[in-house]
Biopython code that builds the backbone (N, CA, C, O; Angstrom):
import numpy as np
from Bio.PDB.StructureBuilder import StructureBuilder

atoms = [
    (1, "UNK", "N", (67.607, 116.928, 77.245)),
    (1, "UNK", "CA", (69.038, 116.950, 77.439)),
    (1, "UNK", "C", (69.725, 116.483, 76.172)),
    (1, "UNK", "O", (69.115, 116.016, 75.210)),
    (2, "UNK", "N", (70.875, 116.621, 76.232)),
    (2, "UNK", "CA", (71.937, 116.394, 74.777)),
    (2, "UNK", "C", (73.051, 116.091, 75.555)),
    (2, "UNK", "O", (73.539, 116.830, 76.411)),
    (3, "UNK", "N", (73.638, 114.411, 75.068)),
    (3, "UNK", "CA", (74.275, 113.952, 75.129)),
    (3, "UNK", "C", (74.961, 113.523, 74.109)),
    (3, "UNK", "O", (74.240, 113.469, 73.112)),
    (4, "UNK", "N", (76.506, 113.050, 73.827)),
    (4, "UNK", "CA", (77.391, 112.882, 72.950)),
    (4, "UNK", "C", (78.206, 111.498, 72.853)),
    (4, "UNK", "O", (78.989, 110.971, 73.643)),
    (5, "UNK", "N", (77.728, 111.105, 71.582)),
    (5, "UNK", "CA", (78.508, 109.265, 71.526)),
    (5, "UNK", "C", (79.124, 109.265, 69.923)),
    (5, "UNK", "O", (78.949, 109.952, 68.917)),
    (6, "UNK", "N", (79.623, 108.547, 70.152)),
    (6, "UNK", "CA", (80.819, 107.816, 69.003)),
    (6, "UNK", "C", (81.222, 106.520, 69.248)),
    (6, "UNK", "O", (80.667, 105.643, 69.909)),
    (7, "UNK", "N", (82.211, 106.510, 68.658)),
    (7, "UNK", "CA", (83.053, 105.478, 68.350)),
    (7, "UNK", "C", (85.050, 105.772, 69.038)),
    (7, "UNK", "O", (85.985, 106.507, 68.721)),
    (8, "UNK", "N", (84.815, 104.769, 69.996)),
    (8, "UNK", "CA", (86.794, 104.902, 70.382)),
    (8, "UNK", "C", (87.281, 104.234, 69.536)),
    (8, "UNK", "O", (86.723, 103.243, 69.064)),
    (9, "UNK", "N", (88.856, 104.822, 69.056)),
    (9, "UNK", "CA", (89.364, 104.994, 67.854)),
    (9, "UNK", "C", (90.231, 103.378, 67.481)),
    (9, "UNK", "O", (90.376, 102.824, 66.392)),
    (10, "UNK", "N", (90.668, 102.977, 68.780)),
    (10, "UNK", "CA", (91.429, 102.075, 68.865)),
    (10, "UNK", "C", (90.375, 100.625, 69.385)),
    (10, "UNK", "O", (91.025, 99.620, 69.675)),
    (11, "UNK", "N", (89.600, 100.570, 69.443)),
    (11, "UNK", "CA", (88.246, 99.395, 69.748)),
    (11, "UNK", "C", (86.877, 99.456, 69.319)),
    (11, "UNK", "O", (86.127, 98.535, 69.643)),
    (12, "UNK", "N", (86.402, 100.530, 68.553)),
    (12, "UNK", "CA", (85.196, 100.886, 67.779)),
    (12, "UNK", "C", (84.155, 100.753, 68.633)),
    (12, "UNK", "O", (83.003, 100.856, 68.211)),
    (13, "UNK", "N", (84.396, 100.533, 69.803)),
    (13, "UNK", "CA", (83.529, 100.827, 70.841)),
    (13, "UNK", "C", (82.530, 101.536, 70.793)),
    (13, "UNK", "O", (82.680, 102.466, 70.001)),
    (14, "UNK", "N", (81.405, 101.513, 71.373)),
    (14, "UNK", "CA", (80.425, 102.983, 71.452)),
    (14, "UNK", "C", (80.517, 103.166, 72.590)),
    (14, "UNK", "O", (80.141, 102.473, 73.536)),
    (15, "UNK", "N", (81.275, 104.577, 72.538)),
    (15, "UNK", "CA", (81.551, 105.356, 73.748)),
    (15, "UNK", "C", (80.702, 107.010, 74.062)),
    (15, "UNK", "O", (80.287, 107.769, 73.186)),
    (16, "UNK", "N", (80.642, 107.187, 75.332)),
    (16, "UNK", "CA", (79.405, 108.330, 75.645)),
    (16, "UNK", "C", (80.462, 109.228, 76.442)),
    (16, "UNK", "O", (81.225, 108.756, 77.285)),
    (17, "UNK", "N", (80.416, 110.621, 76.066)),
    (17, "UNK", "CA", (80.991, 111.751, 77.031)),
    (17, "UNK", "C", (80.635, 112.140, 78.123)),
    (17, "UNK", "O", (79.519, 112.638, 78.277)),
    (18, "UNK", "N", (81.569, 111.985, 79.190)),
    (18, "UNK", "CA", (81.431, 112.004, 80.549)),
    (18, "UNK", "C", (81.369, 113.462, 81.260)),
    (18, "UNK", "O", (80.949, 113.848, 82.351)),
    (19, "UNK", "N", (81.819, 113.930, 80.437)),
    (19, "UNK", "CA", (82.556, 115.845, 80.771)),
    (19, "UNK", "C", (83.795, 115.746, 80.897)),
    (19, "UNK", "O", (84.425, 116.769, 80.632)),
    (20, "UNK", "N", (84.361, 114.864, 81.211)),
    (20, "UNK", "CA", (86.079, 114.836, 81.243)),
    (20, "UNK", "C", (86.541, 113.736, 80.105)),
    (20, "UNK", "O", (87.555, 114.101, 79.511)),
    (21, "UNK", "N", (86.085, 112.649, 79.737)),
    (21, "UNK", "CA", (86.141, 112.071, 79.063)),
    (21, "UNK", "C", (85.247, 111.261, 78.438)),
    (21, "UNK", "O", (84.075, 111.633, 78.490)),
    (22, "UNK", "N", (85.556, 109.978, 77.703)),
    (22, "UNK", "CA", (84.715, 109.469, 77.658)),
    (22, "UNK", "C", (84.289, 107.912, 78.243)),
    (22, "UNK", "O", (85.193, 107.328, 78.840)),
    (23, "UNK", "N", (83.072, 107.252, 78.123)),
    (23, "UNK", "CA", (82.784, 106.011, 78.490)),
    (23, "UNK", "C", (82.071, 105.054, 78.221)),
    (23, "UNK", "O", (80.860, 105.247, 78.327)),
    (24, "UNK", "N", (82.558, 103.659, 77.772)),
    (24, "UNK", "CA", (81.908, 102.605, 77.489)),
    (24, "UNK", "C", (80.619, 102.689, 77.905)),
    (24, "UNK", "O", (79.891, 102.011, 77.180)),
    (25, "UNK", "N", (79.985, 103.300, 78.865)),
    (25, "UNK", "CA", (78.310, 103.292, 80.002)),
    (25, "UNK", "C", (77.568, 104.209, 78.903)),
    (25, "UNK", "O", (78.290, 104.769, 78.078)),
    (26, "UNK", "N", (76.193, 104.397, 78.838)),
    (26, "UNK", "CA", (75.506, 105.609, 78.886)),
    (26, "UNK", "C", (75.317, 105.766, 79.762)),
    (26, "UNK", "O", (75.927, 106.819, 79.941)),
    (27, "UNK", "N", (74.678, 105.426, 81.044)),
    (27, "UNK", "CA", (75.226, 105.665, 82.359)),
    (27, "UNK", "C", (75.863, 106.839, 82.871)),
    (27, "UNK", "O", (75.430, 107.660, 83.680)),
    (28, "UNK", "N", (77.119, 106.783, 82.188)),
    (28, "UNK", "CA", (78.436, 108.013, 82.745)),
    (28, "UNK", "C", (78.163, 109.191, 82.079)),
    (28, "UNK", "O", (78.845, 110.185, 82.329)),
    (29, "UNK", "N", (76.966, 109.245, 80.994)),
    (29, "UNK", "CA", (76.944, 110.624, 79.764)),
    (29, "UNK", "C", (76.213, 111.696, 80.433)),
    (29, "UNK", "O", (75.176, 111.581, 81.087)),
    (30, "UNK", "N", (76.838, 112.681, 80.202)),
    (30, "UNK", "CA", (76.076, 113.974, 80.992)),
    (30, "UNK", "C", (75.668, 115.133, 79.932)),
    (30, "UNK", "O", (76.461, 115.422, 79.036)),
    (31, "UNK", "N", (74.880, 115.547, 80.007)),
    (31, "UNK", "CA", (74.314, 116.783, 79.650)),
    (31, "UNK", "C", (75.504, 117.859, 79.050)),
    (31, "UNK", "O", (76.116, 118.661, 79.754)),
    (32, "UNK", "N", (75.619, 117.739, 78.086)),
    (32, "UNK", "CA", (76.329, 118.901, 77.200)),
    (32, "UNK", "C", (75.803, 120.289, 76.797)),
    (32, "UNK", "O", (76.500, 121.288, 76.615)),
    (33, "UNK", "N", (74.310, 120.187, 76.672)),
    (33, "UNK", "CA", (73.866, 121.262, 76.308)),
    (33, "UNK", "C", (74.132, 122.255, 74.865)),
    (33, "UNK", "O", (74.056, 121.859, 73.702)),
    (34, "UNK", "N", (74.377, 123.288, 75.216)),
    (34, "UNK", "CA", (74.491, 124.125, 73.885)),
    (34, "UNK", "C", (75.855, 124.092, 73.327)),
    (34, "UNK", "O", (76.129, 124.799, 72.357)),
    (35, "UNK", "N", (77.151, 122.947, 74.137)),
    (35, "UNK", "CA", (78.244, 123.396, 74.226)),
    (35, "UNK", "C", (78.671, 122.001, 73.207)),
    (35, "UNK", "O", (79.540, 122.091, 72.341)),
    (36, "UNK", "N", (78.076, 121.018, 73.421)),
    (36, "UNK", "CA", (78.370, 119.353, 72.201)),
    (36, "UNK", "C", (79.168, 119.712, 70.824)),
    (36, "UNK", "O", (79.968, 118.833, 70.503)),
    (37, "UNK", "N", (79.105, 120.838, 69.949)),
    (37, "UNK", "CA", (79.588, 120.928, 68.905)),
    (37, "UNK", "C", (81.088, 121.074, 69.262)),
    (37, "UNK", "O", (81.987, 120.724, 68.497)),
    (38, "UNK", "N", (81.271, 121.576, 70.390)),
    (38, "UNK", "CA", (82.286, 122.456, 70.718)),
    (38, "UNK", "C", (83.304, 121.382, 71.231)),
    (38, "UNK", "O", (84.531, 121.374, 71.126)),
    (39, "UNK", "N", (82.576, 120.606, 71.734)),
    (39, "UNK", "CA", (83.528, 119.203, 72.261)),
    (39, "UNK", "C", (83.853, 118.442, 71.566)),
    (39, "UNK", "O", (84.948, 117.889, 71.467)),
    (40, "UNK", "N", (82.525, 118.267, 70.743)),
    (40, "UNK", "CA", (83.197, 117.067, 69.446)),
    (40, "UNK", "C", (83.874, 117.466, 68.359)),
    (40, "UNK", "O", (84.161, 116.584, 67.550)),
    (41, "UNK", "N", (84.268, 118.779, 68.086)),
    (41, "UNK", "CA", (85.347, 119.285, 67.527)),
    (41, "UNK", "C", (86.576, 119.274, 67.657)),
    (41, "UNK", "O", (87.439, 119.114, 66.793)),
    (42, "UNK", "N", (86.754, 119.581, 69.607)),
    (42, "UNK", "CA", (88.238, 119.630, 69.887)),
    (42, "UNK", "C", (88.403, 117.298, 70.556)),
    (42, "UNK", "O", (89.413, 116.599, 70.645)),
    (43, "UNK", "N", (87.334, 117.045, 70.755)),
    (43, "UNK", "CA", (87.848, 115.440, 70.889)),
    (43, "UNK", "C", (87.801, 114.960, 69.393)),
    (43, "UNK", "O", (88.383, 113.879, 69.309)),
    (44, "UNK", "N", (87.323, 115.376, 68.216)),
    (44, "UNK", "CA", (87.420, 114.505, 66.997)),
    (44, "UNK", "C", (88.794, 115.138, 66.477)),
    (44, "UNK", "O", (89.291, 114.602, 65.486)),
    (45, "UNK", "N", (89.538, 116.368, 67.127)),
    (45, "UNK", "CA", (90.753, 116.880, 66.456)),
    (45, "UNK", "C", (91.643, 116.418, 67.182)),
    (45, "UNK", "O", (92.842, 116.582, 66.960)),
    (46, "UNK", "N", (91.122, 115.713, 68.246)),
    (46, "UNK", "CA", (92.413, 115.065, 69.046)),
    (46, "UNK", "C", (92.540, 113.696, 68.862)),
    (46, "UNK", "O", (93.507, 113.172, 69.415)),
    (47, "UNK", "N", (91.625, 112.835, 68.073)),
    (47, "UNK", "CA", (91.409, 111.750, 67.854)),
    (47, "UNK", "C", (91.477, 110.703, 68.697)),
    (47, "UNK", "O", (92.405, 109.919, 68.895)),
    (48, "UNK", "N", (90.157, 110.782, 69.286)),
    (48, "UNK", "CA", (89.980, 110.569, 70.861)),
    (48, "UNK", "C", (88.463, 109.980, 70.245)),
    (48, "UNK", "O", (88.033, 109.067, 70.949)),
    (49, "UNK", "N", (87.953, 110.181, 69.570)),
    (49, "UNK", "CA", (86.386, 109.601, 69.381)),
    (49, "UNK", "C", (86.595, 109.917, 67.528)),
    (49, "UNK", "O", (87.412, 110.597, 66.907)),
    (50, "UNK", "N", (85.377, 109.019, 67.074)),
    (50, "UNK", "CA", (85.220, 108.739, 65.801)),
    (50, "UNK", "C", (83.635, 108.209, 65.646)),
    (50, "UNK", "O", (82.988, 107.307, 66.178)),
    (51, "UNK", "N", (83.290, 109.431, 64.451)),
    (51, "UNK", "CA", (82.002, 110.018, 64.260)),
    (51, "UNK", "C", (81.402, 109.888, 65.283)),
    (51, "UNK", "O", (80.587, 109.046, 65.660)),
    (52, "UNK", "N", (81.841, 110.782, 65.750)),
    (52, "UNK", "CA", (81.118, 111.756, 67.118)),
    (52, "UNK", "C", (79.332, 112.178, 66.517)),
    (52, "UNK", "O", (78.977, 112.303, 65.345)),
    (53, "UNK", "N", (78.544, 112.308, 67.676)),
    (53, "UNK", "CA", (77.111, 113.135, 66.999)),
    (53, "UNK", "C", (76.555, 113.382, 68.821)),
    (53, "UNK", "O", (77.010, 112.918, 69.867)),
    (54, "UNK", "N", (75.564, 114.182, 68.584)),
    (54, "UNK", "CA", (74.662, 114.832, 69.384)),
    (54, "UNK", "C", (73.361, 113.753, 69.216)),
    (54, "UNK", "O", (73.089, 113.043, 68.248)),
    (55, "UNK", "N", (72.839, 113.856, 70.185)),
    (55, "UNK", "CA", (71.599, 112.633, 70.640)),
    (55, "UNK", "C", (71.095, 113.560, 71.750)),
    (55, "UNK", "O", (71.687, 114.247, 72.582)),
    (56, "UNK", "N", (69.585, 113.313, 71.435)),
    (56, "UNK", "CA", (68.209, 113.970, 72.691)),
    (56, "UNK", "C", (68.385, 112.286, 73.178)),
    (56, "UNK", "O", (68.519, 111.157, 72.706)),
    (57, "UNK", "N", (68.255, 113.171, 74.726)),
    (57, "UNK", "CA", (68.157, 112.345, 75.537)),
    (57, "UNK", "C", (66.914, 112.357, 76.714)),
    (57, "UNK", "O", (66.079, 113.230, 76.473)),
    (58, "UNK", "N", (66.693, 111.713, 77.693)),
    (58, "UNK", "CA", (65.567, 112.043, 78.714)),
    (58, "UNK", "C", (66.696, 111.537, 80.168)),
    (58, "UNK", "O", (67.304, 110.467, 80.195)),
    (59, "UNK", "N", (66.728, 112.167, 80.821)),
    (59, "UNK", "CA", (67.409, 111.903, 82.194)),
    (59, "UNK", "C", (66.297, 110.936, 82.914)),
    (59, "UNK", "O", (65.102, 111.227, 82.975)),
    (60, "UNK", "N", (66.841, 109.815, 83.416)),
    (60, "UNK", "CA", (65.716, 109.142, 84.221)),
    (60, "UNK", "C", (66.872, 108.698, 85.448)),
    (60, "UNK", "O", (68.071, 108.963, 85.360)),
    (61, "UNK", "N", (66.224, 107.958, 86.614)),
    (61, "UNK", "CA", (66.865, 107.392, 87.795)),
    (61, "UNK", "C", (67.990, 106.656, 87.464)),
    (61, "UNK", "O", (68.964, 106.855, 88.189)),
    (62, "UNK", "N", (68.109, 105.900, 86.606)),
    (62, "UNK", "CA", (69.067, 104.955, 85.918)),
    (62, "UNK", "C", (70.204, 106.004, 85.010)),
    (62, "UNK", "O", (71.046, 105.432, 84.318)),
    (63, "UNK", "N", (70.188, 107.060, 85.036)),
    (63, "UNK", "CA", (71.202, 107.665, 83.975)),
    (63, "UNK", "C", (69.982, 108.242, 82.343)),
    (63, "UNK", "O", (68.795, 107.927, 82.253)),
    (64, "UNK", "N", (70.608, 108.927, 81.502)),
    (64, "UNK", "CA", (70.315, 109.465, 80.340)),
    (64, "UNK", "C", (69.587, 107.631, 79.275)),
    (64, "UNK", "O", (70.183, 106.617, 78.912)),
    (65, "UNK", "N", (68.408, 107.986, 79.183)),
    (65, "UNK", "CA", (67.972, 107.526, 78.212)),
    (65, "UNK", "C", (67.906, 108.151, 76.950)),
    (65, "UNK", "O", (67.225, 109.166, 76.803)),
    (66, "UNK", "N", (68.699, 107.527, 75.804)),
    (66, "UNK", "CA", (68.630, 108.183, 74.548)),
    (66, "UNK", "C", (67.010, 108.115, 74.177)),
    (66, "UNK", "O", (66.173, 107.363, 74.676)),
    (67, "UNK", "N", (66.826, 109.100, 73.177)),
    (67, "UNK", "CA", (65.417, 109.235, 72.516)),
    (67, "UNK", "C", (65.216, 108.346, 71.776)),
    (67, "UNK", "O", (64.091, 107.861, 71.652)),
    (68, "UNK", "N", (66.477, 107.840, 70.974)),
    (68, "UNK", "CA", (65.591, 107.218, 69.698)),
    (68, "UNK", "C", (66.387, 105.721, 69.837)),
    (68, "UNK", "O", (67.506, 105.351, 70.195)),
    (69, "UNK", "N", (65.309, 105.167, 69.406)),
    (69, "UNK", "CA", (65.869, 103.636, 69.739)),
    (69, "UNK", "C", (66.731, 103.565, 69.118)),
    (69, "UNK", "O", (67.493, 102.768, 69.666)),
    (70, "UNK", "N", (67.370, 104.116, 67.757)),
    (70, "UNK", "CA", (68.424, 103.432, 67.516)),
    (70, "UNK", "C", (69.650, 103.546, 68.340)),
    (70, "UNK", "O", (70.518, 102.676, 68.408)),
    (71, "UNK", "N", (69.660, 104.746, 68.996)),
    (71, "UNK", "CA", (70.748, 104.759, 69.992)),
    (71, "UNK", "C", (70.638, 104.850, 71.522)),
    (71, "UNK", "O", (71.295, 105.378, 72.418)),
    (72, "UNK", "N", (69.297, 103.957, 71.414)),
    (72, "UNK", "CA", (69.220, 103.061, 72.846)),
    (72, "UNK", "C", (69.784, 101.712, 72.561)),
    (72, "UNK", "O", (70.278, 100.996, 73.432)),
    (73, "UNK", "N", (69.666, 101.329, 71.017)),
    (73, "UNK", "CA", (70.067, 99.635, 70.895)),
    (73, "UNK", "C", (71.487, 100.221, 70.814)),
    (73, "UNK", "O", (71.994, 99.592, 71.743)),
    (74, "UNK", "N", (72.523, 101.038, 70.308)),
    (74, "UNK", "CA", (73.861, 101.250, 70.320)),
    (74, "UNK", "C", (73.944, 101.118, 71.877)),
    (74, "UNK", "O", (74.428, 100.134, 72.437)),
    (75, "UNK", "N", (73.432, 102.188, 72.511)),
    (75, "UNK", "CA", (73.771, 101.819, 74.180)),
    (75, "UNK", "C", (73.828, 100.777, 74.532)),
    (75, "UNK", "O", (74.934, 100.586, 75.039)),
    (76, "UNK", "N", (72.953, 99.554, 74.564)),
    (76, "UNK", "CA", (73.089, 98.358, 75.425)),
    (76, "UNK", "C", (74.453, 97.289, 74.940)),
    (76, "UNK", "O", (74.917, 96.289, 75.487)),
    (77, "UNK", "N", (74.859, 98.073, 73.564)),
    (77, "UNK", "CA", (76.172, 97.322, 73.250)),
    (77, "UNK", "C", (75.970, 96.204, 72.121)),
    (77, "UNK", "O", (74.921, 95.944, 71.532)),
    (78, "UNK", "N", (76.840, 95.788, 72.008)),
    (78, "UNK", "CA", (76.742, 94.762, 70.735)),
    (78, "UNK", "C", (75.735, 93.671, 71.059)),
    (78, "UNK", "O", (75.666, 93.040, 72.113)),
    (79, "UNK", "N", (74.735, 93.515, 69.662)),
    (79, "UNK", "CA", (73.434, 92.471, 70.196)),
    (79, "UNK", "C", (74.344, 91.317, 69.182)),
    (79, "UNK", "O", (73.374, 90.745, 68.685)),
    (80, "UNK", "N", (75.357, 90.740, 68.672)),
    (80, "UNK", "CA", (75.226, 89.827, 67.455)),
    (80, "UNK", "C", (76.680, 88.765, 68.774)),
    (80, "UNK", "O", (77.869, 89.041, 68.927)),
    (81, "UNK", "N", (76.093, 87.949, 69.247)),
    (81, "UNK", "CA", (77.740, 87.184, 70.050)),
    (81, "UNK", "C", (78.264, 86.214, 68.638)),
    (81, "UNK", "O", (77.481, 85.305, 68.363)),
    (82, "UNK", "N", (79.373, 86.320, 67.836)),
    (82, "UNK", "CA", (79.725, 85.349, 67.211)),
    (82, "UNK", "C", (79.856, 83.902, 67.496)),
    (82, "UNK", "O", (80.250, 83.181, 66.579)),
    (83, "UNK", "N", (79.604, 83.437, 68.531)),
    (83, "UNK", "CA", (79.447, 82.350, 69.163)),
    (83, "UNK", "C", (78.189, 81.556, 68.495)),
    (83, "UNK", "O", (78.074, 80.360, 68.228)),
    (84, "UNK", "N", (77.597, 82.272, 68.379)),
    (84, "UNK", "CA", (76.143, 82.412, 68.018)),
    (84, "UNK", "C", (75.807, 82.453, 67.102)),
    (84, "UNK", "O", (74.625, 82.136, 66.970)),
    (85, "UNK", "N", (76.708, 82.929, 65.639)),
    (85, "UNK", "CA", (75.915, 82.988, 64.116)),
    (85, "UNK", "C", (76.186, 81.622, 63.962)),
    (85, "UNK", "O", (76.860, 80.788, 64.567)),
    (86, "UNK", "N", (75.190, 81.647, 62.603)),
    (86, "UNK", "CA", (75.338, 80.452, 61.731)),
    (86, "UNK", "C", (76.692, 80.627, 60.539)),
    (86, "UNK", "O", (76.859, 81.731, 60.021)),
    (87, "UNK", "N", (77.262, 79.898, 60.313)),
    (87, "UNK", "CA", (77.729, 79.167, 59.205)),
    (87, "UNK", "C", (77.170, 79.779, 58.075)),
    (87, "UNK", "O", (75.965, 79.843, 58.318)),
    (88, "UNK", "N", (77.458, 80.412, 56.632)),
    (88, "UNK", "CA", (76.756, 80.240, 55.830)),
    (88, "UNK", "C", (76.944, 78.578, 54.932)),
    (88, "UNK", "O", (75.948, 78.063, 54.424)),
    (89, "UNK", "N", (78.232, 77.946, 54.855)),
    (89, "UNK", "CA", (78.154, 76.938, 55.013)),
    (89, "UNK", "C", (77.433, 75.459, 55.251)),
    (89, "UNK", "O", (77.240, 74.380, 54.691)),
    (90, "UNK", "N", (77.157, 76.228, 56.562)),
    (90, "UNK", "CA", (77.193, 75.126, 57.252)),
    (90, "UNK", "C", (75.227, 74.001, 56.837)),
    (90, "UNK", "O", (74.105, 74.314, 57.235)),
    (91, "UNK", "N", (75.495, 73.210, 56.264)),
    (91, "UNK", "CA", (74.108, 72.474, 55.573)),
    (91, "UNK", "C", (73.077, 72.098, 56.914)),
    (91, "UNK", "O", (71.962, 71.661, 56.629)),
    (92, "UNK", "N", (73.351, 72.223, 58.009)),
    (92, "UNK", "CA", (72.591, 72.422, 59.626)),
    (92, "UNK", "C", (71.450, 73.882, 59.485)),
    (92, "UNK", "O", (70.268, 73.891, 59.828)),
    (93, "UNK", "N", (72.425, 75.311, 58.736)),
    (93, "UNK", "CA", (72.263, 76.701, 59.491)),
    (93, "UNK", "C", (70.055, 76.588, 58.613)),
    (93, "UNK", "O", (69.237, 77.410, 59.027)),
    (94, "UNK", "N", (69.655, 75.595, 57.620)),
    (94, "UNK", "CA", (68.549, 75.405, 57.314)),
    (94, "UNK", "C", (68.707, 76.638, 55.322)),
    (94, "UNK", "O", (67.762, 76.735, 54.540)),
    (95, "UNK", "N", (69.461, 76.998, 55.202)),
    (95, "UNK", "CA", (69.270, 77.496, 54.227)),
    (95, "UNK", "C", (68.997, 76.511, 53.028)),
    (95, "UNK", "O", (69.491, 75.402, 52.827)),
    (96, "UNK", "N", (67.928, 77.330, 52.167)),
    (96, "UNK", "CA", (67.664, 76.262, 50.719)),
    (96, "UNK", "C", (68.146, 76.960, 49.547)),
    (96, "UNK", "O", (68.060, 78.169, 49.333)),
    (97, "UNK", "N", (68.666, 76.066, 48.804)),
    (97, "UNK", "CA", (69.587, 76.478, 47.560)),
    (97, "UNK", "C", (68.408, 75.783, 46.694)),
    (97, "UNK", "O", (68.018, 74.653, 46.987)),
    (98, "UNK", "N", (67.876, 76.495, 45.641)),
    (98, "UNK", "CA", (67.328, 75.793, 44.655)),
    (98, "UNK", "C", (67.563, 75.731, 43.443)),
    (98, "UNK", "O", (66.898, 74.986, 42.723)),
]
sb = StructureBuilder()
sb.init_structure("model")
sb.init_model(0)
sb.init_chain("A")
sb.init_seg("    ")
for serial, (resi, resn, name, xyz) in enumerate(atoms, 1):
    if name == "N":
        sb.init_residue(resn, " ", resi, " ")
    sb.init_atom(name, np.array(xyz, "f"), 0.0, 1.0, " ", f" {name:<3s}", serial, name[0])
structure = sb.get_structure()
């Protein structure tokens, strides 16, 4: 299967095409087929998604699994919580200056 993700224009989101629109889920992404060029032409001319692309996918019970990990790790959403980095600063984060 071939499914279609980008970026929403106004939150840089990674968003997946639903057939009517689009959605924060991979979950909601459906099967485009031979027709993906054709969509991400008239949604990247409407500026509705940003760098749009085509992705093999595998349909499983849970919704469309992308093929390639890199856009299985885009699917599950942002891995970095800023809560969470270090400081470069900060004389705790263990870095050595020599």
């Amino acid at each position: 299967m071939k499914i279609l993700t980008g970026n929403d224009l106004p939150t840089g989101d990674v968003i997946w095409w639903t057939g009517t629109g689009w959605s924060r889920h991979v979950e909601d992404a459906v099967d485009v087929g031979d027709k993906g060029e054709a969509i991400l032409h008239a949604e990247d001319g409407a500026c509705r998604v940003n760098g749009g692309y085509i992705l093999d996918a595998t349909e499983t019970p849970d919704g469309p699994r992308p093929a390639h990990i890199k856009d299985r790790i885009r699917a599950l959403g942002p891995t970095v919580r800023p809560d969470l980095t270090l400081k470069p600063s900060d004389p705790n984060a263990g870095s050595w200056v020599i």
